[in-house]
PyMOL Python script that loads the backbone (N, CA, C, O; Angstrom):
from pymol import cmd

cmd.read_pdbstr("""\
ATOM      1  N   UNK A   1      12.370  28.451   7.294  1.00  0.00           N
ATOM      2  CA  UNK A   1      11.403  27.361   7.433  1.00  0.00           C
ATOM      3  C   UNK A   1      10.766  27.054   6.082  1.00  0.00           C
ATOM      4  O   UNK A   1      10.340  25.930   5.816  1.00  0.00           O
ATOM      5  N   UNK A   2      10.706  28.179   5.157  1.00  0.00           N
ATOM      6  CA  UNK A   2       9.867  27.778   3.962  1.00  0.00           C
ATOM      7  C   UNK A   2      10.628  27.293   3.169  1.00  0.00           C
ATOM      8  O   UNK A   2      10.244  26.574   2.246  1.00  0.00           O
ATOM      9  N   UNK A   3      12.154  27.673   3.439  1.00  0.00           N
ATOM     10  CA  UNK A   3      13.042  26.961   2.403  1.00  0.00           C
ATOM     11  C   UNK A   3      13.262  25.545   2.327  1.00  0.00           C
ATOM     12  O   UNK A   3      13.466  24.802   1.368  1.00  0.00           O
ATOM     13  N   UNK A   4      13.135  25.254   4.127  1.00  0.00           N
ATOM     14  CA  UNK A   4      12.979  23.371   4.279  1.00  0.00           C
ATOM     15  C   UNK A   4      12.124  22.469   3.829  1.00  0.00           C
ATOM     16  O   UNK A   4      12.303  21.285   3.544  1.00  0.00           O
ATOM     17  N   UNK A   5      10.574  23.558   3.767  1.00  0.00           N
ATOM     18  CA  UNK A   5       9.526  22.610   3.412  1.00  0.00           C
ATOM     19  C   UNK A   5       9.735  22.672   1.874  1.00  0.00           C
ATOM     20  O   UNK A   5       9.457  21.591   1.354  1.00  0.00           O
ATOM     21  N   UNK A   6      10.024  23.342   1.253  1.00  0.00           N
ATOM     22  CA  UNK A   6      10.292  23.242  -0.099  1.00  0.00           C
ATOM     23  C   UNK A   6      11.331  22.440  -0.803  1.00  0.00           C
ATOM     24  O   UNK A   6      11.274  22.309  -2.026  1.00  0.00           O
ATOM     25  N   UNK A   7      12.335  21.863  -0.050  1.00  0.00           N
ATOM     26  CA  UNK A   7      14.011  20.873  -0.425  1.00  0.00           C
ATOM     27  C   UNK A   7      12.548  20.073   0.074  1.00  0.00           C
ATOM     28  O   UNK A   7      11.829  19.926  -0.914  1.00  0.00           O
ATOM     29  N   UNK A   8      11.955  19.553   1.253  1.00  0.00           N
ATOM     30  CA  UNK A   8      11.124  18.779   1.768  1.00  0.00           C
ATOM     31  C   UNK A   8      10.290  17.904   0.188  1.00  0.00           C
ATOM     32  O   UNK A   8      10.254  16.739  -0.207  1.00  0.00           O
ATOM     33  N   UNK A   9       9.772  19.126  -0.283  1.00  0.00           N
ATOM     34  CA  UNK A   9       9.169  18.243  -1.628  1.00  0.00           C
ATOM     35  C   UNK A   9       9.818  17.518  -2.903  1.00  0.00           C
ATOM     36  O   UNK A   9       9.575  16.463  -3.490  1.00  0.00           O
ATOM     37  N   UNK A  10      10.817  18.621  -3.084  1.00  0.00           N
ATOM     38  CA  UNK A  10      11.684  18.977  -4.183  1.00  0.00           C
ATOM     39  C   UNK A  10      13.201  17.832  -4.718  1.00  0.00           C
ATOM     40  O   UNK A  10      13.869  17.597  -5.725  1.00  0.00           O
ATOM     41  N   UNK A  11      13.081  17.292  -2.878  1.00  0.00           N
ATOM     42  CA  UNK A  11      14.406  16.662  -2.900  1.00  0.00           C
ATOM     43  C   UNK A  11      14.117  15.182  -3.405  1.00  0.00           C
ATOM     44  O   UNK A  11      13.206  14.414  -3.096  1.00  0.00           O
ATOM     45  N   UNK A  12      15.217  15.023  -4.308  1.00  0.00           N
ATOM     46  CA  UNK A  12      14.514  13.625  -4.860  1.00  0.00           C
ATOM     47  C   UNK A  12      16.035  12.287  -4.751  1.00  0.00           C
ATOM     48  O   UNK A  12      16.319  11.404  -5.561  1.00  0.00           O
ATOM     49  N   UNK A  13      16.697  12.643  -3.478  1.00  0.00           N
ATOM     50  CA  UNK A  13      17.459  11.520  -3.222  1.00  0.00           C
ATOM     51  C   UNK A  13      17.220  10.349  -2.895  1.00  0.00           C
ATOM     52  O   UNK A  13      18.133   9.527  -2.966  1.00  0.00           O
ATOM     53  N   UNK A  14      15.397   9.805  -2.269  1.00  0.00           N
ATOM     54  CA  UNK A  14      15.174   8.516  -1.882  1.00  0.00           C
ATOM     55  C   UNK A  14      13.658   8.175  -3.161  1.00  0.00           C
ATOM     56  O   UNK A  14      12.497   7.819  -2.960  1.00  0.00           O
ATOM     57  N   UNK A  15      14.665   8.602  -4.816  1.00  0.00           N
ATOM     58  CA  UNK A  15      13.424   8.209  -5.214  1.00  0.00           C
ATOM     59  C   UNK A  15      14.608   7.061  -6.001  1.00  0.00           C
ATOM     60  O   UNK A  15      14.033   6.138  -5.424  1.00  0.00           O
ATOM     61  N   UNK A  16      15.100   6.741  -6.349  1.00  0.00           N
ATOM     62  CA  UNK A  16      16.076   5.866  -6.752  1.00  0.00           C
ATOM     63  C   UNK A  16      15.449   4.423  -6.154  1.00  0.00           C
ATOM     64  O   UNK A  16      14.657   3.632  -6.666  1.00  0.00           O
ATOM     65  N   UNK A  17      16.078   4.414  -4.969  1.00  0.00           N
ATOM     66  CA  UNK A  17      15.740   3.257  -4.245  1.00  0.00           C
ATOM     67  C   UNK A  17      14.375   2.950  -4.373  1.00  0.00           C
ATOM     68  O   UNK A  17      14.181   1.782  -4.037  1.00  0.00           O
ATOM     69  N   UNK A  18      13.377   3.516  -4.714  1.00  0.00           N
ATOM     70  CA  UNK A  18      11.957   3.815  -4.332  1.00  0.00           C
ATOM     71  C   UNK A  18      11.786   2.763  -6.168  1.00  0.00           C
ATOM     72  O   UNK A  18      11.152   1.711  -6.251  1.00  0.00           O
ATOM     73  N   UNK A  19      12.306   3.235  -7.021  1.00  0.00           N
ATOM     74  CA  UNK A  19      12.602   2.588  -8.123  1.00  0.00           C
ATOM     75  C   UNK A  19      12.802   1.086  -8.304  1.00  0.00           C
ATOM     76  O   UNK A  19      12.289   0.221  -9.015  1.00  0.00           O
ATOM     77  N   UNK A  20      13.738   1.129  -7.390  1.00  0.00           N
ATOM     78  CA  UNK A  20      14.415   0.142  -7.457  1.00  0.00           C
ATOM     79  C   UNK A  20      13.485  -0.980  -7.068  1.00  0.00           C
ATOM     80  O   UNK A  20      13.541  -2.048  -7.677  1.00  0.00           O
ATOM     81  N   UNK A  21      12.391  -0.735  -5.805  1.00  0.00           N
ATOM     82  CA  UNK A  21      11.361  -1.756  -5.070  1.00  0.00           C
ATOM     83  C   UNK A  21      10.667  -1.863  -5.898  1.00  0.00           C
ATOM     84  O   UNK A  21      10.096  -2.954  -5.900  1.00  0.00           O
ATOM     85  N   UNK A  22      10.299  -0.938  -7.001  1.00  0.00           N
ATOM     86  CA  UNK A  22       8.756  -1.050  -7.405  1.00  0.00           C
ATOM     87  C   UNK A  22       9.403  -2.492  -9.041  1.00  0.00           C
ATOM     88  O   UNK A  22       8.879  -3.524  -9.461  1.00  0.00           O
ATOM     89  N   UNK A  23      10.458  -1.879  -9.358  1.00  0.00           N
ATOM     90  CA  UNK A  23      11.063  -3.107 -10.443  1.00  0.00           C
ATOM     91  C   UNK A  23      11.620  -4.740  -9.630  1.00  0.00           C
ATOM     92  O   UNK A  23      11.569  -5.823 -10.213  1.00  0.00           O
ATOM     93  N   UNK A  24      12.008  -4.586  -8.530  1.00  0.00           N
ATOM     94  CA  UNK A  24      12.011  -5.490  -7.922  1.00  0.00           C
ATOM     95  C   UNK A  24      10.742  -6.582  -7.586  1.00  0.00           C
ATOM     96  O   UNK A  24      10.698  -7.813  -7.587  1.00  0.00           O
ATOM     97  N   UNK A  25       9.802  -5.596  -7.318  1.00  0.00           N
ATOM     98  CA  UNK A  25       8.289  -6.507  -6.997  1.00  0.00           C
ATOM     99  C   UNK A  25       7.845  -6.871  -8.483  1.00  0.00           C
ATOM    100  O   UNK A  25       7.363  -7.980  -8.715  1.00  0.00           O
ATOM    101  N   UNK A  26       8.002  -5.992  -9.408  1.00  0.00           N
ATOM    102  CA  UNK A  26       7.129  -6.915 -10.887  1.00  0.00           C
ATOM    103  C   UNK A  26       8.185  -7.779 -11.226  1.00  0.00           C
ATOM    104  O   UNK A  26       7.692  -8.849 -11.583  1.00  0.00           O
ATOM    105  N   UNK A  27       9.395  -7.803 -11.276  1.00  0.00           N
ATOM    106  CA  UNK A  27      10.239  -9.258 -11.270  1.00  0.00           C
ATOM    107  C   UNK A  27       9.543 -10.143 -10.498  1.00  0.00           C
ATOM    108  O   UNK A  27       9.212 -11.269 -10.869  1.00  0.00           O
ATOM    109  N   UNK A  28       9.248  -9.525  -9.134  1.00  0.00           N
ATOM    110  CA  UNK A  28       8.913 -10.932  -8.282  1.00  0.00           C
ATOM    111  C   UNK A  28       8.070 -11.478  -8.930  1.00  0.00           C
ATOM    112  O   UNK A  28       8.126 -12.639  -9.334  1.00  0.00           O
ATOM    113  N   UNK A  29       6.620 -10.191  -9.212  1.00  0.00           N
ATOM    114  CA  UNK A  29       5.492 -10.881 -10.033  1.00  0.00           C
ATOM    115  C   UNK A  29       5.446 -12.027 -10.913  1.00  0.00           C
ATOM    116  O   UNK A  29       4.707 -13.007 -11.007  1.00  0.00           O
ATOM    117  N   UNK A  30       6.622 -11.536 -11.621  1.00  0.00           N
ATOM    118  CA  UNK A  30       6.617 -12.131 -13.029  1.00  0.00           C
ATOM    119  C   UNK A  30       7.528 -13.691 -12.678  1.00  0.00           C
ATOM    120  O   UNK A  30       7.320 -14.694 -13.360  1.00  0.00           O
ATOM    121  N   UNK A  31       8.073 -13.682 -12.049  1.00  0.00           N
ATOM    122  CA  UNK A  31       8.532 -15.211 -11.486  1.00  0.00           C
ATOM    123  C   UNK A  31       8.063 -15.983 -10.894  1.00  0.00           C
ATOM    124  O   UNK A  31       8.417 -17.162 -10.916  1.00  0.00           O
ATOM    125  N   UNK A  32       6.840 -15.371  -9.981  1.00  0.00           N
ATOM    126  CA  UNK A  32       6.117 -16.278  -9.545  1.00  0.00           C
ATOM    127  C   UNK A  32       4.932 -16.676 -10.510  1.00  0.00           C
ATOM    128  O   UNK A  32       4.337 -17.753 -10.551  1.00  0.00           O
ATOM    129  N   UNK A  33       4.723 -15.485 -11.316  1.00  0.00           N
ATOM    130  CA  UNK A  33       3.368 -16.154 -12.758  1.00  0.00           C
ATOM    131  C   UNK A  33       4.336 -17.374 -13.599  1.00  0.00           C
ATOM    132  O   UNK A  33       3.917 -18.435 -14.063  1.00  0.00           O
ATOM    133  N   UNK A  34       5.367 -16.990 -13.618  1.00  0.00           N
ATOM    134  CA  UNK A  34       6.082 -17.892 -14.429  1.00  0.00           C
ATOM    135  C   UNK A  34       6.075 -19.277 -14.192  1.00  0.00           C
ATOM    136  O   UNK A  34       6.022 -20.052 -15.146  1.00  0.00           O
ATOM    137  N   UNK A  35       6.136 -19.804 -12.674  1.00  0.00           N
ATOM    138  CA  UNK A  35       6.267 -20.599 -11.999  1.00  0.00           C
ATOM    139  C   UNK A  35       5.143 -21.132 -11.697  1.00  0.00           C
ATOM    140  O   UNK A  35       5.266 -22.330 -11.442  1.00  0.00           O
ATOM    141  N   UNK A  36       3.857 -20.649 -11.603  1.00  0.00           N
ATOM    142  CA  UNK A  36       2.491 -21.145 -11.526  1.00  0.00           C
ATOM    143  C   UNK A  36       2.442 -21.778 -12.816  1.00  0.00           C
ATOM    144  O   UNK A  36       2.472 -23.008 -12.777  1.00  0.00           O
ATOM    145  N   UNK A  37       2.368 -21.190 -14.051  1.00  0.00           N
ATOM    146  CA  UNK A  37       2.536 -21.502 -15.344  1.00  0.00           C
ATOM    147  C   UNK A  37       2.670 -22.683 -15.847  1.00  0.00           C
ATOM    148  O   UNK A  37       1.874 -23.346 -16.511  1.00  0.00           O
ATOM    149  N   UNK A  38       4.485 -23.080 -15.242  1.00  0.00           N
ATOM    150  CA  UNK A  38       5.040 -23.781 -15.547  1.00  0.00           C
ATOM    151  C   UNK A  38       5.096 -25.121 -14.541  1.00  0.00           C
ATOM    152  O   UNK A  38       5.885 -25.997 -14.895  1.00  0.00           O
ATOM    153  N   UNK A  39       4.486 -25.307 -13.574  1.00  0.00           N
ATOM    154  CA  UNK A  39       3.921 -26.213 -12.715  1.00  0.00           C
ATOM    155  C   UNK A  39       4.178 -27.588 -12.810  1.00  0.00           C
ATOM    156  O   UNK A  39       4.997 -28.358 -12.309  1.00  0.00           O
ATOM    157  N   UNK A  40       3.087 -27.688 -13.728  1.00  0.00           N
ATOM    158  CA  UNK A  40       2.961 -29.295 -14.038  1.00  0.00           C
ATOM    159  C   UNK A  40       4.445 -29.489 -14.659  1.00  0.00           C
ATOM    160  O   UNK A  40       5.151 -30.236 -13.981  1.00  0.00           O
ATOM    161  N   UNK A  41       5.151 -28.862 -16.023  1.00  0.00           N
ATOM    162  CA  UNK A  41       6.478 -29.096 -16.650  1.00  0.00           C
ATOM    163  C   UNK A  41       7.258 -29.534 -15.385  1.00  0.00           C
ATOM    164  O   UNK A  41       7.298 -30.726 -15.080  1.00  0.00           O
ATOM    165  N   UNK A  42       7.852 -28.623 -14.675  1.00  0.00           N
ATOM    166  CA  UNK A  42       8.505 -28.243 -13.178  1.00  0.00           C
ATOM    167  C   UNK A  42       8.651 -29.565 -12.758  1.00  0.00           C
ATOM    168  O   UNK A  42       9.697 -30.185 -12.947  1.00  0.00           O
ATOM    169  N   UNK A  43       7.453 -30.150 -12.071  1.00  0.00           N
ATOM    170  CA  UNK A  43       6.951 -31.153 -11.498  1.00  0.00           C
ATOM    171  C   UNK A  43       7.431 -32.683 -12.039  1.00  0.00           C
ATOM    172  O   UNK A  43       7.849 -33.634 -11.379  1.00  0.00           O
ATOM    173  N   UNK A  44       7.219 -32.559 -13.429  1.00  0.00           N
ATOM    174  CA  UNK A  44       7.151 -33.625 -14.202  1.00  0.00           C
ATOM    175  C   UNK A  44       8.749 -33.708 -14.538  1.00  0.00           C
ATOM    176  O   UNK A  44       9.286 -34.793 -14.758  1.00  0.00           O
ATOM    177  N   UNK A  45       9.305 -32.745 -14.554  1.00  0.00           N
ATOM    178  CA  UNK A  45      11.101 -33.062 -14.892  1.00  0.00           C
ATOM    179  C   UNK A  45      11.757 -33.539 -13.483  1.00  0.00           C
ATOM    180  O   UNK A  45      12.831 -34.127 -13.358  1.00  0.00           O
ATOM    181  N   UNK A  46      10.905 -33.169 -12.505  1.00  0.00           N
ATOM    182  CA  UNK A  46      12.149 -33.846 -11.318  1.00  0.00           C
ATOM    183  C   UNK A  46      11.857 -35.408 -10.944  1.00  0.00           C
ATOM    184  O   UNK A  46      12.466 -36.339 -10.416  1.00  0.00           O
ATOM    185  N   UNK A  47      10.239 -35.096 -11.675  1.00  0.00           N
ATOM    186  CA  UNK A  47       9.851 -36.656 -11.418  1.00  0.00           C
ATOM    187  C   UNK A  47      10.623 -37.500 -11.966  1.00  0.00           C
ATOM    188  O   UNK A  47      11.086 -38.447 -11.331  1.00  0.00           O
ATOM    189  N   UNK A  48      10.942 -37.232 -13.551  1.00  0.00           N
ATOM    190  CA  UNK A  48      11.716 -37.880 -14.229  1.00  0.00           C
ATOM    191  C   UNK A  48      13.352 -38.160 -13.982  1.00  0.00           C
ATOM    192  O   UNK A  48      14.053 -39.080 -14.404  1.00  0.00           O
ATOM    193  N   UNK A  49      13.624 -37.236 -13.300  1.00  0.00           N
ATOM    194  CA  UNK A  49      14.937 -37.168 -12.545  1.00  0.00           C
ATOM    195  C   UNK A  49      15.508 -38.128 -11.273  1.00  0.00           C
ATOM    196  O   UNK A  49      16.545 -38.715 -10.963  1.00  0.00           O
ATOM    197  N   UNK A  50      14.203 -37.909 -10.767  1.00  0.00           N
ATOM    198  CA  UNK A  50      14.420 -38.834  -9.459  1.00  0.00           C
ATOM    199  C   UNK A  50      13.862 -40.340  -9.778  1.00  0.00           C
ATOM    200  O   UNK A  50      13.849 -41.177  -8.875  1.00  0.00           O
ATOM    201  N   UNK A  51      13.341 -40.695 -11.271  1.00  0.00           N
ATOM    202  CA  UNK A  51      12.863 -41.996 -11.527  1.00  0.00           C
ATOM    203  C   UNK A  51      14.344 -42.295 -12.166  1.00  0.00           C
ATOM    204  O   UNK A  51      14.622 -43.487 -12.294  1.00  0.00           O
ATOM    205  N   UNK A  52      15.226 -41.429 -12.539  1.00  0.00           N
ATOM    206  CA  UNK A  52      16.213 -42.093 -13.192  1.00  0.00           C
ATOM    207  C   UNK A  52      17.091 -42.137 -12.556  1.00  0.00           C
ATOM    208  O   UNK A  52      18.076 -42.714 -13.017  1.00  0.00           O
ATOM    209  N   UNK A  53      17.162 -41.561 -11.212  1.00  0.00           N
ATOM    210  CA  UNK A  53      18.464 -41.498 -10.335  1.00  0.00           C
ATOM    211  C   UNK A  53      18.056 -43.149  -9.618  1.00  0.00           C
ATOM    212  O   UNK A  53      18.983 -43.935  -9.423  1.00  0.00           O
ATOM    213  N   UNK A  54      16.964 -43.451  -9.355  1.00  0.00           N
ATOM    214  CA  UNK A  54      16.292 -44.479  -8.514  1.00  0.00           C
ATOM    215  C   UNK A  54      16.551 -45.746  -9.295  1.00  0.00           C
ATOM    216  O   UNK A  54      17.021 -46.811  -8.896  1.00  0.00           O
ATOM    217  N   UNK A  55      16.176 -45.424 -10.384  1.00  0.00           N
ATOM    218  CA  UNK A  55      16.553 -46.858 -11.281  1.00  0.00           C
ATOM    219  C   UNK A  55      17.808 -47.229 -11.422  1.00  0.00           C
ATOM    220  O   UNK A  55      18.171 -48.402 -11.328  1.00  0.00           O
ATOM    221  N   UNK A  56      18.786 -45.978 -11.725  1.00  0.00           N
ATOM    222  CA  UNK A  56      20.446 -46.176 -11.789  1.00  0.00           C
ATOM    223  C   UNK A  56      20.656 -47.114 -10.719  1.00  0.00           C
ATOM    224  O   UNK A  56      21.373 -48.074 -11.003  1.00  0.00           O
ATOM    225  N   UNK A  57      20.237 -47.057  -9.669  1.00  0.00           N
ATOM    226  CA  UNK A  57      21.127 -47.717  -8.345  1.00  0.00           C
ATOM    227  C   UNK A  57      20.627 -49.662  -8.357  1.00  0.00           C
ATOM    228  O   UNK A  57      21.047 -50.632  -7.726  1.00  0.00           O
ATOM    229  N   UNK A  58      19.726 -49.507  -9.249  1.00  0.00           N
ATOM    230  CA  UNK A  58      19.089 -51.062  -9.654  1.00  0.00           C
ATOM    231  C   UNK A  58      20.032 -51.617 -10.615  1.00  0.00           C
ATOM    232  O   UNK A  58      20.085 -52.832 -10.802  1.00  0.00           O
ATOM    233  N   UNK A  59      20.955 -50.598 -11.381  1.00  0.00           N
ATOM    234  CA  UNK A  59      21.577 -51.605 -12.149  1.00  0.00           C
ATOM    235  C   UNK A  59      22.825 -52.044 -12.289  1.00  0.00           C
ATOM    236  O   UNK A  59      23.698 -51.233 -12.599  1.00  0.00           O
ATOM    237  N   UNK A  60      23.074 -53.123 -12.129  1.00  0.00           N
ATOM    238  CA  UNK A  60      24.454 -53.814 -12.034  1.00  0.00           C
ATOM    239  C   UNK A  60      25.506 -53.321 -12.451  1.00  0.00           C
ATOM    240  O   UNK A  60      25.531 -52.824 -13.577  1.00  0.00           O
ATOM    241  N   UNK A  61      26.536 -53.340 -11.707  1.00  0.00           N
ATOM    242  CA  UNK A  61      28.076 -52.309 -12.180  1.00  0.00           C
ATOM    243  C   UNK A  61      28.083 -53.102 -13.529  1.00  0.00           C
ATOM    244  O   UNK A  61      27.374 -54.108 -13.550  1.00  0.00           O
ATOM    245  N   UNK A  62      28.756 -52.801 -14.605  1.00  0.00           N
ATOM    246  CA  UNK A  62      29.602 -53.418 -15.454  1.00  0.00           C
ATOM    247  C   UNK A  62      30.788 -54.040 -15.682  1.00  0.00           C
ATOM    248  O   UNK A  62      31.060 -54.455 -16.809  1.00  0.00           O
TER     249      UNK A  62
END
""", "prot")
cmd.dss("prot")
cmd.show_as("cartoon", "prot")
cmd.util.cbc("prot")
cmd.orient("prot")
């Protein structure tokens, strides 16, 4: 029994994965600060995108 509770502390097969969440969430962090950040830019390029896709269809084939 004392030998189980001791692999119990000792064993370090679910620290990997355990790794893996904690770098996973400050990516998330950091993509979503990125994205607050970058907002207005974001915003303002699709505007420009969809003003130029909108206008294309106004102008006469050649």
């Amino acid at each position: 029994m004392k030998a189980k509770m001791k692999a119990l502390f000792t064993e370090e097969q679910g620290q990997g994965m355990t790794e893996y969440g904690l770098v996973l969430g400050i990516i998330a962090v950091a993509v979503v600060g990125a994205l607050a950040l970058l907002r207005e830019q974001i915003m303002e390029m699709f505007t420009s995108v969809t003003d130029a896709v909108t206008n294309r269809e106004n102008v006469p084939a050649e």
